[in-house]
DOROFI-716307 format. One record per residue: residue in one letter; x, y, z of N, C-alpha, C in turn. Coordinates in steps of 0.2 Angstrom, whole numbers, plus 5000, padded with zeros to 4 digits. Atoms other than C-alpha are relative to their C-alpha. Example, Ala and Ser with C-alpha at 12.3 -4.5 7.8 and 13.67 -1.06 7.14 Angstrom:
BEGIN
[pt "a" [5004 4994 5000] [5062 4978 5039] [5004 5006 5000]]
[pt "s" [4996 4994 4999] [5068 4995 5036] [4996 5005 5003]]
END
This chain:
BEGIN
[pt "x" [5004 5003 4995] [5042 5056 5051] [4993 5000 4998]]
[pt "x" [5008 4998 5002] [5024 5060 5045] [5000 4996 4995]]
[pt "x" [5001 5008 5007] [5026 5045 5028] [5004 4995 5006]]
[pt "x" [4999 5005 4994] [5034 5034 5045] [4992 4994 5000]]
[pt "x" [5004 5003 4997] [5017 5028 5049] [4997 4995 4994]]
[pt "x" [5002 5002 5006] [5009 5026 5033] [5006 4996 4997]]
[pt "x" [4994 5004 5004] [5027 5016 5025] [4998 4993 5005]]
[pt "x" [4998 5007 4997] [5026 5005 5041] [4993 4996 4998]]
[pt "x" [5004 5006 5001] [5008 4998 5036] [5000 4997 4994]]
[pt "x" [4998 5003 5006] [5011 4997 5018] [5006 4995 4999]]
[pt "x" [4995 5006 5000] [5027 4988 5022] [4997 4993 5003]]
[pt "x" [5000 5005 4995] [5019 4976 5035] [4994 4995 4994]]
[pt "x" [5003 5004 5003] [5005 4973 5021] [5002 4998 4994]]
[pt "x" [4997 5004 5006] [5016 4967 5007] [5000 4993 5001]]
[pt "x" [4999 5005 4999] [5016 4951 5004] [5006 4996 5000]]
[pt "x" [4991 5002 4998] [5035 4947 5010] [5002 4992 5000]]
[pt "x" [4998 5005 5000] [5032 4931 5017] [4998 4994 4999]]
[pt "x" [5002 5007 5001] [5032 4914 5012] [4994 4997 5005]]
[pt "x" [5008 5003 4998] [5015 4904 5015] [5001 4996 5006]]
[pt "x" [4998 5007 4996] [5024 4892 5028] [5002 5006 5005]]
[pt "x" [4999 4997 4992] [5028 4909 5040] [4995 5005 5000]]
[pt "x" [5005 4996 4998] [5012 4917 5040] [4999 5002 5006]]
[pt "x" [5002 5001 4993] [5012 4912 5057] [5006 5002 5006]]
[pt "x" [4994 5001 4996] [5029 4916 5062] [5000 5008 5007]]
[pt "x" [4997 4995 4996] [5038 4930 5076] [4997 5005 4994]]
[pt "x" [4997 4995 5004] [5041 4942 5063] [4991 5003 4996]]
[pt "x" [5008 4996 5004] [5020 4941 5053] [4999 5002 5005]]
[pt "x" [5005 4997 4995] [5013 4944 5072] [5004 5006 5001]]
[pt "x" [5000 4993 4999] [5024 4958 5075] [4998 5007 4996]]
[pt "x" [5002 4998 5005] [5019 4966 5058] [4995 5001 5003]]
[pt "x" [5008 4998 4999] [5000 4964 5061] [5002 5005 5007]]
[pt "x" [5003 4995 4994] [5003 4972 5080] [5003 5006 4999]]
[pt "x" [5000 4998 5001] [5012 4984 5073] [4997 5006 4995]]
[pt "x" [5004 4999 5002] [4999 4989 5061] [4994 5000 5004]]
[pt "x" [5005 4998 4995] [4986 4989 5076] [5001 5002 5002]]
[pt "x" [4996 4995 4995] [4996 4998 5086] [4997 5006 4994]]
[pt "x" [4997 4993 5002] [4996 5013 5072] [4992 5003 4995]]
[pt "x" [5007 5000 5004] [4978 5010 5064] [4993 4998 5007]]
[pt "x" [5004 5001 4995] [4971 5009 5082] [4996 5008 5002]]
[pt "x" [5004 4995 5001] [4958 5023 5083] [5001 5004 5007]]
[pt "x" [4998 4996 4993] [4960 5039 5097] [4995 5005 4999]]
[pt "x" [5005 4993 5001] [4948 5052 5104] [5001 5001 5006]]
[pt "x" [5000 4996 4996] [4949 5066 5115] [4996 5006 4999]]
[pt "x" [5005 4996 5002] [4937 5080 5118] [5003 5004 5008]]
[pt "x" [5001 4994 4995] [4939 5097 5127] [4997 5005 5000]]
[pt "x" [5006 4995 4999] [4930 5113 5130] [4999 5005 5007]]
[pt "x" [4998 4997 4996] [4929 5128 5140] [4998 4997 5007]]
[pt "x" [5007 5003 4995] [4921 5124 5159] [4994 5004 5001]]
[pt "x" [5008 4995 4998] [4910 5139 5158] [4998 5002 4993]]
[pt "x" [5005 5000 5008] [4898 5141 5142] [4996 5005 5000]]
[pt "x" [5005 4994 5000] [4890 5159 5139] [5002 5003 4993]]
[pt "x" [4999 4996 5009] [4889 5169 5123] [5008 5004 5002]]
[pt "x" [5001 5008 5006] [4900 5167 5113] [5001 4996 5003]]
[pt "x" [4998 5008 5000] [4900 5151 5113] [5004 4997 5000]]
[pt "x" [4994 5003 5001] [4917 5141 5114] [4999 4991 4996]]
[pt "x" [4999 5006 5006] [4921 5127 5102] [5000 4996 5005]]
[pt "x" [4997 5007 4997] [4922 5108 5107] [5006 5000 4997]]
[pt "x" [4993 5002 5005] [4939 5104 5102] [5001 4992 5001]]
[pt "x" [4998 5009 5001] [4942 5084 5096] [5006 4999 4998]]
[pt "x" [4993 5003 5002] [4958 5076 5093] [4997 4993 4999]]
[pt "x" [5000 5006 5002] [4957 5062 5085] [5004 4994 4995]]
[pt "x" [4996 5001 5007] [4965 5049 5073] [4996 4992 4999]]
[pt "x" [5001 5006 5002] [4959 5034 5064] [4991 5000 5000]]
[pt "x" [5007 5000 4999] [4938 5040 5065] [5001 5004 4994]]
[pt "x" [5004 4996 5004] [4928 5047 5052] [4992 5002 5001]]
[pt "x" [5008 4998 4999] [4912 5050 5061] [4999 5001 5008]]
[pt "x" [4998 4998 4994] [4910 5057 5078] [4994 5000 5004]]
[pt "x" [5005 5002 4996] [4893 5053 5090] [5002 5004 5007]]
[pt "x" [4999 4994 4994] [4891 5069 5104] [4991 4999 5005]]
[pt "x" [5007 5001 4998] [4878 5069 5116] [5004 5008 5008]]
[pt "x" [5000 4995 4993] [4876 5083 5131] [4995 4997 5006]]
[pt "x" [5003 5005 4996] [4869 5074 5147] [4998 5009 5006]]
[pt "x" [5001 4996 4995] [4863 5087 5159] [5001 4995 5006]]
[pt "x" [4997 5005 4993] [4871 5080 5178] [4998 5005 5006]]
[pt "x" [5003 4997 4996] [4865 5085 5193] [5007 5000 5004]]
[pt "x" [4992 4998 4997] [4881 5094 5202] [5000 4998 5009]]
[pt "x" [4997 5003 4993] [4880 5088 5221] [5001 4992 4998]]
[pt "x" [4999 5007 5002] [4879 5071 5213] [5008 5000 4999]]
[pt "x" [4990 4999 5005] [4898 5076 5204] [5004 5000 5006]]
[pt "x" [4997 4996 4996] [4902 5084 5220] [5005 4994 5006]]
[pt "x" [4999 5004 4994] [4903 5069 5231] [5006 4994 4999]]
[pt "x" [4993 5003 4998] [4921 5060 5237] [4997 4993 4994]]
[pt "x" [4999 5006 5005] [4915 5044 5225] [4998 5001 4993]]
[pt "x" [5003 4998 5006] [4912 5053 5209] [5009 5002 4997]]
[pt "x" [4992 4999 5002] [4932 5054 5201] [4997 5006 4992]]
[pt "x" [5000 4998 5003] [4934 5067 5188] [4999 4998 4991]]
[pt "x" [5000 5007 5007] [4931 5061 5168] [5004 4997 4998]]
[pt "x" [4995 5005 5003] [4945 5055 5163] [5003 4994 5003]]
[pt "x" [5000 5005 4997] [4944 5043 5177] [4997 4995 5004]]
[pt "x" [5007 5003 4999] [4926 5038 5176] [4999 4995 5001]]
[pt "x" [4999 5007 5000] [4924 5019 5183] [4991 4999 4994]]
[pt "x" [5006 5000 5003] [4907 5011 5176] [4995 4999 5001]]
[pt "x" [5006 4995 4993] [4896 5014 5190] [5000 5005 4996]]
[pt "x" [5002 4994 5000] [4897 5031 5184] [5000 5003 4992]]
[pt "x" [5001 5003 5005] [4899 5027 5166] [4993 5000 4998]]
[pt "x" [5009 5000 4999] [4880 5021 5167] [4995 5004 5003]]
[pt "x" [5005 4997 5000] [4874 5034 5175] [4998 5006 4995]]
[pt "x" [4999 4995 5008] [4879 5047 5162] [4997 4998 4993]]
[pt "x" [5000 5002 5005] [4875 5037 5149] [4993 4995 4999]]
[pt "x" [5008 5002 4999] [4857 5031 5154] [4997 5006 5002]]
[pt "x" [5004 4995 5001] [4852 5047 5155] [4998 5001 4994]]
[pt "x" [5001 4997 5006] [4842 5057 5143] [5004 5005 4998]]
[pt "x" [4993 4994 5004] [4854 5069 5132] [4994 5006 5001]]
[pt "x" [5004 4993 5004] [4848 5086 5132] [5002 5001 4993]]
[pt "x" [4998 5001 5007] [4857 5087 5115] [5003 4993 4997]]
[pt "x" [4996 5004 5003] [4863 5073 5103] [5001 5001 4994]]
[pt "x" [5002 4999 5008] [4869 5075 5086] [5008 4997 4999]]
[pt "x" [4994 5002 5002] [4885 5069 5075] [5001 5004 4994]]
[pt "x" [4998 4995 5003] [4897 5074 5064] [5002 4997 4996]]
[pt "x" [4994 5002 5004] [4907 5070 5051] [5008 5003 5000]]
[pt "x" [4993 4997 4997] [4926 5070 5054] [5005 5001 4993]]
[pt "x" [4999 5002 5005] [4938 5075 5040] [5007 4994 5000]]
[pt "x" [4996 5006 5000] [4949 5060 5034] [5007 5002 5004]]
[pt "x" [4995 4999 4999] [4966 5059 5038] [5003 4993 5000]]
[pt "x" [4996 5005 5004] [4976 5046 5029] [5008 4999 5000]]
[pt "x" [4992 5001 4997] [4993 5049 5038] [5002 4997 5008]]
[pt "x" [5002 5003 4996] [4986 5041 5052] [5003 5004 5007]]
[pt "x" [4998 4998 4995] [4991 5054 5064] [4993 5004 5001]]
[pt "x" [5007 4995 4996] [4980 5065 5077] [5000 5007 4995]]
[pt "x" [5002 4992 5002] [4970 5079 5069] [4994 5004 5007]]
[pt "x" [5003 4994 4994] [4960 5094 5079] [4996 5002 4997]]
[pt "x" [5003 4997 5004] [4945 5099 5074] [4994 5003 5004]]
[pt "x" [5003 4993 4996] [4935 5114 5082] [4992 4997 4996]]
[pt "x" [5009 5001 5002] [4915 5110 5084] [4998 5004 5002]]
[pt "x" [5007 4996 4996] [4900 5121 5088] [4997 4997 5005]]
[pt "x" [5006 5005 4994] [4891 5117 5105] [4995 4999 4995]]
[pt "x" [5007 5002 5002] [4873 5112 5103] [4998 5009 5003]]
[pt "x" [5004 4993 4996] [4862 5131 5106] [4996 4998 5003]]
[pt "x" [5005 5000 4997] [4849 5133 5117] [4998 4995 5007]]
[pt "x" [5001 5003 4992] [4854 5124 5133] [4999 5004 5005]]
[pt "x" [5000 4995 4993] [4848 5129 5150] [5005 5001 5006]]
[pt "x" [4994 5001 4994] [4860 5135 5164] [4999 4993 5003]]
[pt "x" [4999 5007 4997] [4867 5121 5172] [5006 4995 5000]]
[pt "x" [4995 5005 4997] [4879 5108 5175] [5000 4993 4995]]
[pt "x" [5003 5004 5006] [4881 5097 5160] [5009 4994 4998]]
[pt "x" [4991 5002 5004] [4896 5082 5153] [4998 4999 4992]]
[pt "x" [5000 5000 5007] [4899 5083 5135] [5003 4992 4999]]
[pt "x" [4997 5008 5001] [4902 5063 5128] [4999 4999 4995]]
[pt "x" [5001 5002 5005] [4908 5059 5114] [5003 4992 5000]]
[pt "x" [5000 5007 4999] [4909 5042 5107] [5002 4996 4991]]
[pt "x" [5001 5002 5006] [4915 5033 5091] [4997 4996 4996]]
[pt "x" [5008 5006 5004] [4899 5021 5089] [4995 5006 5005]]
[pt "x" [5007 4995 4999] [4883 5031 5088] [4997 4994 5006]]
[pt "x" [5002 5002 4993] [4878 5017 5104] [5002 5002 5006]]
[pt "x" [4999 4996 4993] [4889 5025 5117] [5003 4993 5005]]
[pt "x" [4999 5004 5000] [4894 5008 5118] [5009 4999 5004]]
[pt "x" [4992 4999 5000] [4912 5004 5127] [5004 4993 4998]]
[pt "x" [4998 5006 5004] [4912 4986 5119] [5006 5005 4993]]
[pt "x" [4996 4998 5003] [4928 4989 5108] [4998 5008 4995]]
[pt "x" [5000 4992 4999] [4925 5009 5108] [5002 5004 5005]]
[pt "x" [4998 4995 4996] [4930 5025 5113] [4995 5004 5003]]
[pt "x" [5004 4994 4996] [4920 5035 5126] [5003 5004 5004]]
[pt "x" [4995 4996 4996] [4928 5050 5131] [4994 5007 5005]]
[pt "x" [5003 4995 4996] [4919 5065 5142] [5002 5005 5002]]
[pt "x" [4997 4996 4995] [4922 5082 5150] [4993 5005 5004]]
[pt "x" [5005 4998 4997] [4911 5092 5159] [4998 5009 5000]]
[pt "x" [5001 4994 5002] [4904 5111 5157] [4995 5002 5006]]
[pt "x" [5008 4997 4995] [4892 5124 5167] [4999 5005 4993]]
[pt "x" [5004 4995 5002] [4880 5134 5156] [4999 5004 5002]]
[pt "x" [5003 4997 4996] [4879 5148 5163] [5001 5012 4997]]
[pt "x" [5002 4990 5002] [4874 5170 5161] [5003 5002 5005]]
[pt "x" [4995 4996 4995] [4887 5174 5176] [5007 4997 4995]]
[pt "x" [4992 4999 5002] [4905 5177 5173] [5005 5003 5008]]
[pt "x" [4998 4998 4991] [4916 5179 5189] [5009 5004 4999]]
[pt "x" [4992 4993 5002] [4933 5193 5189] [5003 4999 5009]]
[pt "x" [4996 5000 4993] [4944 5188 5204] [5007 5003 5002]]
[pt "x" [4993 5000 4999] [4959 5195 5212] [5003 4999 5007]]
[pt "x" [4998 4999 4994] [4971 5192 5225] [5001 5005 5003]]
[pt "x" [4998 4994 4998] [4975 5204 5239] [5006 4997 5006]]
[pt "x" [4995 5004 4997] [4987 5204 5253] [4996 4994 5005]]
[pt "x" [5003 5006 4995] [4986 5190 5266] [4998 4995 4998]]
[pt "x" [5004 5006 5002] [4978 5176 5256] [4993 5000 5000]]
[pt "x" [5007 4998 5003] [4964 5186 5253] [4998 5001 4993]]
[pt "x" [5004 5001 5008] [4952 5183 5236] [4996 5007 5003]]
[pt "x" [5008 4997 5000] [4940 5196 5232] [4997 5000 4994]]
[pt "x" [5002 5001 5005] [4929 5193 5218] [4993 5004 4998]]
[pt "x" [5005 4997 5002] [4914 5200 5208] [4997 4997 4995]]
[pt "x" [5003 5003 5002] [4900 5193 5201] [4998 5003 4993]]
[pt "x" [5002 4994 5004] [4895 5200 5183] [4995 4996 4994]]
[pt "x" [5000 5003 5006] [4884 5197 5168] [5003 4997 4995]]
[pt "x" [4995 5003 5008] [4892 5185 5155] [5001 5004 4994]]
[pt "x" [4999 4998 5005] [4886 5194 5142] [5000 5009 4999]]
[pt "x" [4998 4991 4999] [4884 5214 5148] [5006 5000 5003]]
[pt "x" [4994 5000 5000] [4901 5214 5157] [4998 5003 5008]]
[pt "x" [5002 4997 4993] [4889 5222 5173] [5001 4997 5004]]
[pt "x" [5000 5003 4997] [4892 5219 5189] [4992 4997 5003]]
[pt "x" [5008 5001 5000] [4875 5210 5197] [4999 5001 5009]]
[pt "x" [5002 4999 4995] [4869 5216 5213] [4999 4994 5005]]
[pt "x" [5006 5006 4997] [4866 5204 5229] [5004 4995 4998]]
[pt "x" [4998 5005 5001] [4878 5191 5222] [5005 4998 5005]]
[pt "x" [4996 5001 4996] [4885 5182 5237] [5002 4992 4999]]
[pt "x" [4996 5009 4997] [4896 5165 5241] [4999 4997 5005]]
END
């Protein structure tokens, strides 16, 4: 299965057919099945709460070698409100707003190859030294962020020095406790 993908471009790019059916059923299917399989993909996740240590980004990807991230700090009642849909079903209304902000972070990466043109996963370091808060991580396979024939994908994070420990009890009662992320303490005075 894994030499599949690769066999089907190198067959489709042999030169098989006569010059008179360059144009036929059979070249178009070749070429789209060569788009089809050399068509680039990105996915980006990550934990939703961010405090020391720090959690990787994880990328899937296949057919990129360079990868354009940026961290948008988002104002959370904005998120909050009934016409804001989660990332992965961002219109471009909201596209634009995220993406005309200023970046708290932006950097890029280099991705390693991958020549069998299937998805690989590759663990990145956040950005350090952001402030609490409410942030989407975007990444993008043109350094403009562009959605002209590119990918923009998103998810969204809190920065944050709380950690929260919840259990149920009976009746459908929660009770939970507030604690430093990084002492394990609980913190006085923390209420909901």
């Amino acid at each position: 299965i894994r030499d599949k993908l690769v066999t089907g471009v190198q067959t489709c790019a042999l030169p098989i057919l006569p010059a008179g059916f360059k144009d036929s059923m059979g070249a178009r299917e070749c070429a789209a099945i060569v788009a089809a399989i050399e068509q680039p993909f990105l996915a980006v996740e990550t934990e939703s709460v961010w405090n020391e240590p720090w959690p990787e980004i994880r990328v899937t990807y296949r057919n990129l070698d360079r990868l354009f991230l940026r961290v948008v700090r988002f104002d959370w009642e904005t998120f909050l409100r009934k016409d804001w849909p989660r990332p992965e079903a961002l219109r471009p209304e909201h596209w634009n707003q995220i993406l005309g902000a200023t970046p708290a972070r932006a950097w890029s990466v280099e991705l390693p190859p991958a020549a069998d043109y299937r998805d690989r996963i590759e663990a990145l370091p956040p950005p350090s030294g952001l402030a609490p808060g409410f942030y989407f991580v975007v990444a993008s396979a043109k350094a403009d962020f562009s959605k002209d024939q590119n990918q923009v994908v998103a998810t969204y994070v809190w920065v944050s020095n709380l950690s929260f420990v919840f259990r149920n009890l009976p009746g459908e009662v929660m009770e939970g406790f507030v604690l430093d992320a990084r002492s394990g303490e609980p913190l006085a005075g923390a209420r909901g």
